[in-house]
N, C-alpha and C positions, 0 to 999 in steps of 0.2 A: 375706469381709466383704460384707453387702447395702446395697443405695444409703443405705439408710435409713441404716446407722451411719458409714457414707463420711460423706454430709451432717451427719451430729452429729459427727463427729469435727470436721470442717470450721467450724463453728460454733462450736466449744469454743473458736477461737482468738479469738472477739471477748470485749475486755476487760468487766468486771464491769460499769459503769455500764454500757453498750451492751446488754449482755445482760437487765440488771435492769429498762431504759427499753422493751426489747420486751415482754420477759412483764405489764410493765402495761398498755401497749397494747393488746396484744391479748385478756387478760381485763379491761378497760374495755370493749372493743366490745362482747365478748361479756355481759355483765352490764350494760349500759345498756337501763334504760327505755325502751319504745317507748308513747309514751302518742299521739302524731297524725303526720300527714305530715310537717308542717314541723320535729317535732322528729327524725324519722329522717332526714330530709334535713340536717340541720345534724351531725349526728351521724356519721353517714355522712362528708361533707363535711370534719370533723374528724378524724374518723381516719382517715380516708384522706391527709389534709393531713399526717398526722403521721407515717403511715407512708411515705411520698414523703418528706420529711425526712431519718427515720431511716435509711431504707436507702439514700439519698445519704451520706449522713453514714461508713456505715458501708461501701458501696462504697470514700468516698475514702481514708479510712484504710486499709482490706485489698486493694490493687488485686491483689497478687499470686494473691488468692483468686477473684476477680470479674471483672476484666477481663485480657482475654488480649493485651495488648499495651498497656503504660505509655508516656506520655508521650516517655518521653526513650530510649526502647528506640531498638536502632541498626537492628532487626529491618526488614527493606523492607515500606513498606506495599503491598496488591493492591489492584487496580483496576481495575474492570470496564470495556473496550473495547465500547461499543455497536454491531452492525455491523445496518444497514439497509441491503440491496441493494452499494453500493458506497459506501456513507457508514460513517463511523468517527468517532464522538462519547464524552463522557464529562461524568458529573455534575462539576460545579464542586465540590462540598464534597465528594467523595471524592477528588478530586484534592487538593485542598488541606485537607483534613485538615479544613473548619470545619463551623459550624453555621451557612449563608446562614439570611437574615430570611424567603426565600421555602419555605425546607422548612414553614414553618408558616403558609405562604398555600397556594394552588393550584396555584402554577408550581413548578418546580423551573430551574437554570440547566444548561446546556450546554455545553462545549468542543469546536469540531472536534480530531480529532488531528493534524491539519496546522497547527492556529495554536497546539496547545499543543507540539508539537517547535519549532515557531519563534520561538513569543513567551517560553516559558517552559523552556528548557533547562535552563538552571539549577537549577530546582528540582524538575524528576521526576529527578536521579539515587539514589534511594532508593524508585523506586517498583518495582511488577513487575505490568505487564499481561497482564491474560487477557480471552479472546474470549468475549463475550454478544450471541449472536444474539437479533434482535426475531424473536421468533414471531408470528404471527397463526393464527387458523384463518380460514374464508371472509371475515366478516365484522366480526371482533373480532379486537384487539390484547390480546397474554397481560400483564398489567398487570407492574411492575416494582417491586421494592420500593428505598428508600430506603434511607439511612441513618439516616434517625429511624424506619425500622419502617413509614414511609407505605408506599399503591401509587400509582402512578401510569402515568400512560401516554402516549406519545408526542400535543403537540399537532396533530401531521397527523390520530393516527388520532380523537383526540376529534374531531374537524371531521367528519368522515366520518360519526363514529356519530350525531354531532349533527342533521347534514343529512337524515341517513337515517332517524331520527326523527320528521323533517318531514315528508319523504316518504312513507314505506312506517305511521308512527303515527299521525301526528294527519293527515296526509295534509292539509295546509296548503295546498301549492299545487293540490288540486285545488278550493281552496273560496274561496281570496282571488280578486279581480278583476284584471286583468292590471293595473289603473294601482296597485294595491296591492303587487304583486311586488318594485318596483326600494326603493320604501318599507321593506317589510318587510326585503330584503336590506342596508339600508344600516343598520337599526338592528340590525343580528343581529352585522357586523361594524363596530360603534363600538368595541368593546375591543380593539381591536389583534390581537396575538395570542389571545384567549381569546376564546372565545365562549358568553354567556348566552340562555338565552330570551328573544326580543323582546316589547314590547309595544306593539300595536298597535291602532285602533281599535276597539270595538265586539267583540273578539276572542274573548264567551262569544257573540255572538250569530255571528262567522263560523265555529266549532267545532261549533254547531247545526247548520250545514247538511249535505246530505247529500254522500256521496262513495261511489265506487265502487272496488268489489276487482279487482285484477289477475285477468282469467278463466284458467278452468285450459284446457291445449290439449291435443290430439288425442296420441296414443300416437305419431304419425308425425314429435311435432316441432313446428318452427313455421318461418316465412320469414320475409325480410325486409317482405312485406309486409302480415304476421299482425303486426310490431312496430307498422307505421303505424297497423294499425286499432286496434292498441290504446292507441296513446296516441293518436286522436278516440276513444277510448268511457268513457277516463275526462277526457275534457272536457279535457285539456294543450293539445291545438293550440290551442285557445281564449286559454289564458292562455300559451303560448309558441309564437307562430305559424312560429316556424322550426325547431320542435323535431323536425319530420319531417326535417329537413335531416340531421339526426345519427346516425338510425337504420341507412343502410348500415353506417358506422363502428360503431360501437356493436354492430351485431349480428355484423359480421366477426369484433368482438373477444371477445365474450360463446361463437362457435360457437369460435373458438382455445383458449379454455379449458374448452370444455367435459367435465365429469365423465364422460359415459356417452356410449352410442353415438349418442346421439338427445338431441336441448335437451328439455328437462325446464322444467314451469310456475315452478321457482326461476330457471331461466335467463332466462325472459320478464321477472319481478322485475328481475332484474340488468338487465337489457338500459332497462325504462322509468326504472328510478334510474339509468343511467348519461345516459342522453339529458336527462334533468331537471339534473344535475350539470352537463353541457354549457352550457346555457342558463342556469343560476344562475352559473357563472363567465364567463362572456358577458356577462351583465345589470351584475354589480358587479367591476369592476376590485382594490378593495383584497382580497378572496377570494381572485382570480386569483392576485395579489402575494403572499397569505399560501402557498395552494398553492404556489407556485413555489418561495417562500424556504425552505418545508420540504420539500423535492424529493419532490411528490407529485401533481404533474401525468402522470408516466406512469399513477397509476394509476385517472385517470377515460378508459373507454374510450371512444377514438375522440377525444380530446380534443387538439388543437394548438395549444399554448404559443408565443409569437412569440418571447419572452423563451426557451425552452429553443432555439429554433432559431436565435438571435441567439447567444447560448453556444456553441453547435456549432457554427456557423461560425466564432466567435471560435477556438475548439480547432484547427477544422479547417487556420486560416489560420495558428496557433502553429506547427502539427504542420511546415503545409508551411514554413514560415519556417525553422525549425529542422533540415528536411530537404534545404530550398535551401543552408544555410550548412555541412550536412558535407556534402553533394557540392561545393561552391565548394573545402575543404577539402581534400575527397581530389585535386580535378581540379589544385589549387596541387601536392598534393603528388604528385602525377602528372607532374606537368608538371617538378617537382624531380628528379623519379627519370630522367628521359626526358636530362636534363642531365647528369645524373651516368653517364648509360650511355652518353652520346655524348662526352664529356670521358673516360671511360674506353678506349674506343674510338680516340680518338684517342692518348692515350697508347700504347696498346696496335701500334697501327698505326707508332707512333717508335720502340717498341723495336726493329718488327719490322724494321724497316728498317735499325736501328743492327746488330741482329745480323745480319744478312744482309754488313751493309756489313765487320761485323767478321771473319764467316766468310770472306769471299775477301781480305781480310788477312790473316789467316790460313794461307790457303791460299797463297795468294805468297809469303810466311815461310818456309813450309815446301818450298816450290820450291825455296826460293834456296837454304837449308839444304841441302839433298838435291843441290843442284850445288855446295855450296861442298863443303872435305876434312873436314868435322865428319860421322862415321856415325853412319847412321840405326838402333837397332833396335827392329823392330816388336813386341817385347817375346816373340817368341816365344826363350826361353833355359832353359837349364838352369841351376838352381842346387843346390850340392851340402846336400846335407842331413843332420844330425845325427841323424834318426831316420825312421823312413820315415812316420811319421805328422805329422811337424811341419817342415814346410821352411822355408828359410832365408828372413827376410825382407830384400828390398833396400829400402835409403831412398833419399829423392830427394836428390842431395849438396846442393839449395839449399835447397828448403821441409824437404827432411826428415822428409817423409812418406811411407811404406809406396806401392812400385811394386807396382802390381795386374799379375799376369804374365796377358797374353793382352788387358789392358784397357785399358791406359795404353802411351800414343805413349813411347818411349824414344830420348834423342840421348846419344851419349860422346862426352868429350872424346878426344879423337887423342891427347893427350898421356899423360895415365894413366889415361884407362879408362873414367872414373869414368861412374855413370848417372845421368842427372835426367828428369824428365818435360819433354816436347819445349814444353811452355807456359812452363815455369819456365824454361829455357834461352833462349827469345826472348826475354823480359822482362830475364833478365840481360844478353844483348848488346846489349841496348838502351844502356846503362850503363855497363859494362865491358866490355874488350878481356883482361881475366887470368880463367883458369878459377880459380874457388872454391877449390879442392882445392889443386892444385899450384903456381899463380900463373900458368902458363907463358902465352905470349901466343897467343891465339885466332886463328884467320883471321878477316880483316873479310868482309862480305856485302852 
């Protein structure tokens, strides 16, 4: 079956008015009078109005046909993870399912994914995130689409392209007077976040003036001190008398990244918009603030944030804070273990003494025994046996337990015989004067 009939099959399913309201529509467009502009524009205007309508209309009714995911479906919604460098962000109305007021301004809103695990647990467990890296190529950010279809693109990288506009297009500050600089910078960033074209004085007759092209360098390269002359030759030290101050930085960091074996006349570009950057967030504070809040101070070279190094300390002092209190930790429970091995020790050292003390009682036991009429045998005997693979076993007449022959000390009573293990025989003199067995009376010891 070919798309064409797929799609007319699929269509067949809108009911009779739906179907009868389109084919007037669209043989009305097609059959309407074109007599002047304003009536094609009204015309236009009209059925277009009408078919925005209709195919609302007829979306909400067939969702099963149109949209791949209803309302009340239990299905997880996905959700784009934005990753910048070490940043992890998300659109607001994709997370949350809406249509903010701002998809249909210029801004779009924002969530870190550290304040939406924190603040909003509750309600991502229906969602399923996947990883969207920001791409860039040198100079441009790869735009991003919406969920209304818009593009858009991160407000750091608009700032950038914006400046850089200034710089390397209409090449503004090489034509304003340095008391115009801090002026023009403060009307550029009155909108907070966003930034428009300023308007400034007399600003078709400072566009008039003339301005000079970054010159192309030598096959060999350039140095740090080919960057100086060249920002006096397009007149900056004039209008940013410290701007030479930035060019070490600047050019250490333009040769780090350098493409090819040798800096190249693009590099020289980079190198005097990176030093111009320096000194525009120098001149205006609230810039600085906007850079910073959208962590994109590392990427004006050579450039030093007071506020990123105030952070890092801050990190730095968490880190050691948190690596003081598990060594406090281990050292407590060091110092537990070091207790318990010396408590152990000590124990250790009471038994040894107890057995020690008990082994030459023991031994005295067995003296006396061996001098009183009660015999001793060292368990070396024969016993007769029933089969030559299974000898006879003897028991202890007290415990009652299996005499190990060859292992176990053995004592007999004098009177009938009988054998016990020389332990169990102590233990019962201790108590009784009658052997177990026979009753008869024992010698004392």
């Amino acid at each position: 079956m070919s798309e064409y009939e797929l799609r007319l099959k699929e269509f067949s399913k809108l009911n009779a008015s739906q179907n009868d309201f389109l084919d007037a529509v669209l043989m009305q467009s097609m059959k309407a009078p074109r007599s002047d502009w304003f009536s094609d524009i009204l015309l236009c205007y009209s059925v277009s109005n009408a078919m925005i309508s209709l195919m609302d209309k007829i979306t909400d009714e067939n969702p099963d046909l149109f949209l791949p995911r209803g309302e009340d479906s239990n299905e997880p919604i996905t959700v784009r993870v934005f990753e910048d460098g070490d940043q992890q962000f998300l659109m607001k109305s994709e997370v949350f399912n809406t249509k903010s007021e701002s998809e249909e301004s210029f801004t779009l809103s924002a969530i870190t994914m550290e304040k939406l695990l924190t603040n909003h647990e509750s309600e991502i467990h229906n969602i399923e995130f996947i990883r969207y890296p920001i791409t860039r190529a040198n100079h441009r950010a790869s735009p991003i689409q919406a969920p209304s279809g818009s593009f858009y693109v991160l407000a750091i990288d608009f700032f950038f392209d914006f400046l850089r506009g200034f710089i390397h297009g209409q090449r503004i500050f090489q034509k304003i007077t340095p008391t115009d600089v801090s002026g023009f910078l403060q009307n550029m960033s009155a909108f907070g976040t966003m930034f428009y074209a300023s308007e400034i004085s007399d600003i078709d007759r400072i566009m008039s003036f003339p301005s000079k092209d970054v010159r192309d360098i030598q096959e060999d390269g350039f140095t740090i001190e080919d960057v100086k002359n060249e920002l006096a030759n397009l007149g900056l030290k004039w209008r940013f008398p410290e701007i030479q101050n930035y060019a070490e930085a600047v050019y250490s960091e333009v040769d780090k990244r350098k493409k090819g074996s040798v800096l190249r006349t693009c590099d020289l570009f980079d190198a005097v918009e990176h030093c111009q950057l320096n000194c525009i967030l120098k001149i205006d504070d609230s810039l600085k603030k906007f850079v910073h809040s959208q962590k994109g101070c590392h990427r004006v070279y050579g450039f030093k944030c007071e506020d990123c190094a105030a952070e890092k300390s801050k990190k730095r002092e968490e880190k050691l804070s948190i690596l003081e209190k598990e060594l406090n930790e281990l050292k407590m429970s060091h110092q537990k273990t070091l207790e318990e091995v010396q408590e152990l020790q000590q124990k250790n050292l009471r038994l040894s003494v107890r057995n020690e003390t008990n082994e030459v009682k023991l031994k005295q036991l067995t003296e006396k025994l061996a001098q009183s009429k009660l015999s001793i045998d060292e368990g070396r005997y024969s016993t007769p046996c029933t089969s030559s693979a299974s000898p006879l076993k003897i028991q202890c007449l007290i415990c009652e337990k299996s005499i190990e022959s060859g292992e176990d000390q053995i004592i007999r009573c004098p009177l009938c015989k009988r054998r016990s293990h020389s332990k169990c025989a102590i233990n019962w003199l201790k108590e009784h004067q009658q052997c177990p067995a026979c009753n008869g009376e024992l010698p004392k010891y």
